[in-house]
C-alpha positions in Angstrom: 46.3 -59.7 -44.1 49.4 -58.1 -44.3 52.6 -60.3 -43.9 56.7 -59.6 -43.1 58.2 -56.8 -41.7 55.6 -54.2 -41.4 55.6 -53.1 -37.8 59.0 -52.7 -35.5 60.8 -55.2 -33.0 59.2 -56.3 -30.3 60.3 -57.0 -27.2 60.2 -60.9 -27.6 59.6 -63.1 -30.3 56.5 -65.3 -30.9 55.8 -68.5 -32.7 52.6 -69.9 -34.2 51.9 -71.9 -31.1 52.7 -69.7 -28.4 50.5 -66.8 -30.1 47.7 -70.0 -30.4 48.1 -70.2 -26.5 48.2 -66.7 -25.8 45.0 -66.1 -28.3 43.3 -69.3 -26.1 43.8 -67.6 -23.1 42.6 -64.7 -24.2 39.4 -66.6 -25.6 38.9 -67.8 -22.4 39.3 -64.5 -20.5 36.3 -62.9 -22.4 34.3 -66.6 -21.7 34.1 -67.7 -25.6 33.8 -70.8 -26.4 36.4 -73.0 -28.8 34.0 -72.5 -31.5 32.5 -69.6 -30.8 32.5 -66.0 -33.1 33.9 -63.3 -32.2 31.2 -60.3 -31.6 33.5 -57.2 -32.8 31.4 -54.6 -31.3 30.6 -56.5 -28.8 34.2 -56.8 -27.6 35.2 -53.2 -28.5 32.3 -51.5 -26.3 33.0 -53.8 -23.5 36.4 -53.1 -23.5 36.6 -51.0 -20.3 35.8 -54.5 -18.5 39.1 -55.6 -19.1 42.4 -54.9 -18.1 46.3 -56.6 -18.2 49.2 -56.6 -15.8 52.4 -55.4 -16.8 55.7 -57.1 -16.2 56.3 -54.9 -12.8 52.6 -55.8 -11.8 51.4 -52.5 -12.3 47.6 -53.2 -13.8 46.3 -51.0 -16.8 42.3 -51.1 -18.0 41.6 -51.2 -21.4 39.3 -48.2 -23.1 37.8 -47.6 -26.7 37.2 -44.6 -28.9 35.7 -43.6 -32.1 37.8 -40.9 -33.8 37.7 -39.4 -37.1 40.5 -40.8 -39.4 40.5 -40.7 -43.0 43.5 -42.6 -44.1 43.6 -45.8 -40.8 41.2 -48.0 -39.6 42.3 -46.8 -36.2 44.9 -47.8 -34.1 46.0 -48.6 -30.3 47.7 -46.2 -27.6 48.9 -45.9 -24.1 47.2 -43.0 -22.4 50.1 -42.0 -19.5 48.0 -39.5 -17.8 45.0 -41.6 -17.6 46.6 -44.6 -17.5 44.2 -46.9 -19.8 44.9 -49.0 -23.0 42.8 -47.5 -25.7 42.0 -49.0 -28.8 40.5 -46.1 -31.2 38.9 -46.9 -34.4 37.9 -44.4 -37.1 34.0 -43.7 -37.6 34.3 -45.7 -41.0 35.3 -49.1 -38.8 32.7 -48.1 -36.4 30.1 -48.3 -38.6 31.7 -51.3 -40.4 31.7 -52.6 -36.8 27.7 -52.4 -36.9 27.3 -53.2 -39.4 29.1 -57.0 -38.6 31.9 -56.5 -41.4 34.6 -58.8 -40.6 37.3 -56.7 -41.6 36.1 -54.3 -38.9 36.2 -57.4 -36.7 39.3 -58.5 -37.9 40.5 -55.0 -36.8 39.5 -55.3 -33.5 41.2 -58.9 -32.8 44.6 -57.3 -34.1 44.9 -54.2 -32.4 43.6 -56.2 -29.0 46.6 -58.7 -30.3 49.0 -55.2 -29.9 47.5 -54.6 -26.3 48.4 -58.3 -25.0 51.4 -58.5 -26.9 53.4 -55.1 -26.8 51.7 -53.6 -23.7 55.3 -52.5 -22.0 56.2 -51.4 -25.9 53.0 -49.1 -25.9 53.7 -47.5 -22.6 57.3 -47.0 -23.4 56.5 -45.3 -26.9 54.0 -43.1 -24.6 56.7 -41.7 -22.9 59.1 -40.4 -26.1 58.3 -36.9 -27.3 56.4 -37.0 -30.4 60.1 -36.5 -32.9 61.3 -39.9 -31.2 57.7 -42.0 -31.7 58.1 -41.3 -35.4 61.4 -42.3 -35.2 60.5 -45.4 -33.2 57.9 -46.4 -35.9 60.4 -46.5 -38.5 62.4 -48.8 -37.1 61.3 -51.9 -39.1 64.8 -53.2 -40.3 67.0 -55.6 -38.8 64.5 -58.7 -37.3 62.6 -61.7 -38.1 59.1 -61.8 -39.1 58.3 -63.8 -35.9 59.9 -60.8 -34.1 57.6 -58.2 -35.6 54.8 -56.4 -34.1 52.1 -56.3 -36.7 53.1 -60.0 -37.8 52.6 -61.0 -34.3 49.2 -59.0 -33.9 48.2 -60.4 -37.0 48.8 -64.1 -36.3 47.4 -63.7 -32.8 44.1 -62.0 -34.4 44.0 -65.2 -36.8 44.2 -67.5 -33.9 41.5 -65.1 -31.6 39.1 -65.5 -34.4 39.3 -68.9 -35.7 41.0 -70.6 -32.9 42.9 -74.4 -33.9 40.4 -75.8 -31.7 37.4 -74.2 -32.6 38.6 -75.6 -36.4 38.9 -79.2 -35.0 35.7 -79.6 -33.8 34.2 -77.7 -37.2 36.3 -80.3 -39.5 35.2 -83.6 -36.7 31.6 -81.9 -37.2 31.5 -82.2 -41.0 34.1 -84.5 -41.8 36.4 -81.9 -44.1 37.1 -78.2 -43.7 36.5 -75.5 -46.8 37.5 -71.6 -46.3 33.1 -71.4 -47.0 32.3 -72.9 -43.6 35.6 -71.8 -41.7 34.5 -68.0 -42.9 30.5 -68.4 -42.2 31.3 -70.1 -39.1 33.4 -68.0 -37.4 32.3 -64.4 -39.4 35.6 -63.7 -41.0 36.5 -63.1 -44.9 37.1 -65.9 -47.5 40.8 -64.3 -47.5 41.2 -64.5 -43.5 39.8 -67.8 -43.6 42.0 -69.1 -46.2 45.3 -68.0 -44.8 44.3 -69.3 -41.3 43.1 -73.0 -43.1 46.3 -72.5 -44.9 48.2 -72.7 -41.7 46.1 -75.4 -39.9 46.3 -77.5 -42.5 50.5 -77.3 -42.5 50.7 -77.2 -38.6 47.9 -78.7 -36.9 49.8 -80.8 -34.0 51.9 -78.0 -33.6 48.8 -75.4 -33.4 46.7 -77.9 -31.1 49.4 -78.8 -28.7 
């Protein structure tokens, strides 16, 4: 789980709670429950059943893609001409994906964390030539961690997959959590889990408000 500044600005900054609210909305868009796994595969080739409003209420579906890649899991773009939100992973997550990985479902949550968070960012970058998106993705200097786009998307991915409620009820269930059950309960790795226990632990009221 990567941490800091490894993406660029976005447009607005997000804390620990409002990406837990945004994640719980999310959750309840795609009709999981609080303690519920999250189906990678499931989600990415049911994508085209969901769509988000920009700011100017113009609406834009989502899509997926397989692609071949060799050194990126895959990665998230605005289409302009066919106006669609498509997350594309390579044909190694794919399988992965499958296959039930979590990393590959971990993958999913994040970039889907990028389409919720940074939609009006995607579309803009969609619009550059090609000289000024490599520019644009360079841009990582100058902002706080809670102002970056792949610390955002990660944090939100953390709260999609193991929401603060869905942890609750697992630690009033068996009396103390573990990063074993949190990881076998909702199908993520023993690092995921232990960062997101990590963080529940230290803000719980502020994560279950």
């Amino acid at each position: 789980m990567n941490k800091g500044h490894s993406g660029v600005c976005a447009d607005q900054g997000h804390s620990y709670r409002s990406l837990e609210q945004i994640a719980h909305k999310v959750r309840g868009y795609l009709n999981l429950t609080n303690d519920e796994a999250l189906n990678g595969l499931e989600l990415f080739e049911n994508l085209d059943e969901i769509s988000i409003k920009l700011r100017n209420g113009k609406v834009i579906p989502f899509r997926s893609g397989v692609v071949a890649l060799e050194d990126s899991e895959g990665y998230t773009r605005y289409d302009m001409r066919k106006n669609f939100m498509e997350i594309l992973a390579s044909e190694q997550t794919y399988d992965r994906l499958e296959a039930g990985h979590s990393r590959a479902t971990y993958f999913i949550a994040h970039e889907l964390g990028h389409c919720v968070l940074h939609t009006d960012q995607l579309v803009r970058l969609a619009e550059l030539p090609v000289r000024q998106q490599a520019a644009f993705h360079r841009g990582r200097k100058g902002h706080e961690p809670y102002e970056d786009t792949e610390w955002q998307a990660n944090a939100f991915a953390s709260a999609m997959l193991m929401p603060a409620i869905g942890l609750q009820i697992l630690d009033e269930k068996h009396g103390c959590l573990t990063v074993s059950l949190v990881a076998e309960r909702f199908g993520v790795s023993i690092e995921a889990a232990g960062y997101r226990l990590d963080l529940f632990e230290n803000r719980r009221s502020e994560l279950l408000t």
